[in-house]
C-alpha positions in Angstrom: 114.6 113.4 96.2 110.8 113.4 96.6 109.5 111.0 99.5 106.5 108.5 98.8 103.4 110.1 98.5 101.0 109.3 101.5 97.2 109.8 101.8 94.3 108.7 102.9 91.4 106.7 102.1 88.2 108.3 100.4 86.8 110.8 102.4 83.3 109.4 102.3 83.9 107.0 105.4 86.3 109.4 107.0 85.6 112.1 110.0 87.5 115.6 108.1 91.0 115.3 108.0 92.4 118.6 109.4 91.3 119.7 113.1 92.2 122.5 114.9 94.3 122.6 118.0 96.4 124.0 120.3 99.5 122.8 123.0 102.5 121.0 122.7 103.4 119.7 119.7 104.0 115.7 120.2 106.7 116.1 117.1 108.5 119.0 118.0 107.7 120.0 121.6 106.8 123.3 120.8 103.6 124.7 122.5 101.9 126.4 119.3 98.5 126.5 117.5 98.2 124.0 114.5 96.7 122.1 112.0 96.6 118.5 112.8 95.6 115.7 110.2 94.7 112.2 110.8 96.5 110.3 108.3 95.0 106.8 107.9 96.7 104.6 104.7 94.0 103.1 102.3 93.1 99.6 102.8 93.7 96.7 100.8 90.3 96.3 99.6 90.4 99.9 98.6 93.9 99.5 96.9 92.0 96.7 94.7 89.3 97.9 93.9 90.8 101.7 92.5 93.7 98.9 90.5 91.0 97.0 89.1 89.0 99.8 87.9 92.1 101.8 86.0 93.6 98.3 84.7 96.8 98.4 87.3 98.3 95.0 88.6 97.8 95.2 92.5 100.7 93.4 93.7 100.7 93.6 97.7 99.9 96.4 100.9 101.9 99.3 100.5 101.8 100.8 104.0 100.8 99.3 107.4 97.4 100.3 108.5 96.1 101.9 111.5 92.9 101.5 113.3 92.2 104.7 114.1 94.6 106.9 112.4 97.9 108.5 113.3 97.3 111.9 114.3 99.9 114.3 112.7 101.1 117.7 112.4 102.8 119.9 109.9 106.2 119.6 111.7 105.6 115.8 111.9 108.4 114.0 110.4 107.0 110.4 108.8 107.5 106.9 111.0 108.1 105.1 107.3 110.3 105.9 104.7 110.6 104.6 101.4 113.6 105.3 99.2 112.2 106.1 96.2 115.1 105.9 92.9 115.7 109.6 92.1 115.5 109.0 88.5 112.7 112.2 87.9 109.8 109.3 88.1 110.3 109.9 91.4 106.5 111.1 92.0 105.1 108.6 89.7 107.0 105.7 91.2 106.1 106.8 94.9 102.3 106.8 93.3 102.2 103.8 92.2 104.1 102.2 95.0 101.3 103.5 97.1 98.5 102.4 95.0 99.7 98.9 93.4 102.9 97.9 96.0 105.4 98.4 93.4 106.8 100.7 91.9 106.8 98.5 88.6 104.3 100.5 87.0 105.6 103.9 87.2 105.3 104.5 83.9 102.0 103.4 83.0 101.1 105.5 86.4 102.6 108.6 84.5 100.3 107.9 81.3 97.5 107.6 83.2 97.4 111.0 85.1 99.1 112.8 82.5 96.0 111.7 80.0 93.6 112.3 82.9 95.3 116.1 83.1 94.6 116.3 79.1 91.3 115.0 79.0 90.3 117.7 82.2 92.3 120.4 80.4 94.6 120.5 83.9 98.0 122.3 83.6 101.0 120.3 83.6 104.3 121.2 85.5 105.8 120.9 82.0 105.1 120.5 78.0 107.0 117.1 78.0 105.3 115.3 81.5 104.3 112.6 79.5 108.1 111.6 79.0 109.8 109.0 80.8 112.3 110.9 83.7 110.4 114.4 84.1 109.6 115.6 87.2 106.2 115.2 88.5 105.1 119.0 90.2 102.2 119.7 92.1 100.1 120.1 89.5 100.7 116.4 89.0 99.8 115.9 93.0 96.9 118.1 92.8 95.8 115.8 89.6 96.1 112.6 91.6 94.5 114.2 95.2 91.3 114.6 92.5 91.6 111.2 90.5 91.8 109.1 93.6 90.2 111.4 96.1 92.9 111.7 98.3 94.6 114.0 100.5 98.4 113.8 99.1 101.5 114.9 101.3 104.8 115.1 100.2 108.0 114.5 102.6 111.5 115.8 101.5 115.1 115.0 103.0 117.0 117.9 103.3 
């Protein structure tokens, strides 16, 4: 099942998110030449504000925060994991976990991006996304990276 969504605040108070470098990998030991990102979770104030604007209930902090960021690679595996219920709102519930704290307003989440998708004439991973229990896709990531102006990455158990 699909792993919470993580991202980062706007990019208007951020340094750019992907840097290149090369050496040992800190996740996988490996020398190599990579991408790295600085992930660094939106804060609270932020979280309210964006609720507050669409009409979402902000219940509490989703993710810990970090002063300066938590340099990653693609190889990184994430420090915190939330099980999301692998109903096919998976995506929606991680999204609105991130956003509100709970996942309580999955649904309404849905709505909102799939409306948003309409209104921008985006293409939807399927005819029926605006149904309860079908699969968000990444055209439904992409959609949110642009409504919130995030970076969105997506973690997967094997």
């Amino acid at each position: 099942s699909q792993q919470p969504a993580s991202s980062q605040q706007p990019a208007s108070s951020q340094q750019p998110a992907a840097a290149s470098t090369s050496g040992e990998c800190q996740d996988c030991g490996h020398l190599h030449s990579s991408t790295s990102y600085i992930f660094r979770p939106p804060t609270t104030k932020w979280q309210k504000e964006v609720c507050a604007k669409y009409g979402l209930t902000f219940y509490q902090k989703a993710t810990p925060r970090s002063k300066k960021g938590t340099t990653f690679y693609p190889c990184t595996r994430p420090t915190h994991i939330r099980r999301i219920a692998p109903d096919g709102n998976c995506f929606f519930r991680a999204v609105a976990f991130w956003l509100t704290g709970s996942e309580a307003q999955h649904e309404r989440m849905r709505h909102f991006i799939v409306s948003e998708m309409q209104r921008y004439r985006l293409p939807t991973t399927g005819p029926n996304m605006d149904q309860t229990g079908v699969w968000g896709g990444t055209d439904e990531m992409q959609a949110v990276a642009n409504i919130f102006s995030v970076d969105v990455f997506v973690y997967t158990l094997l």
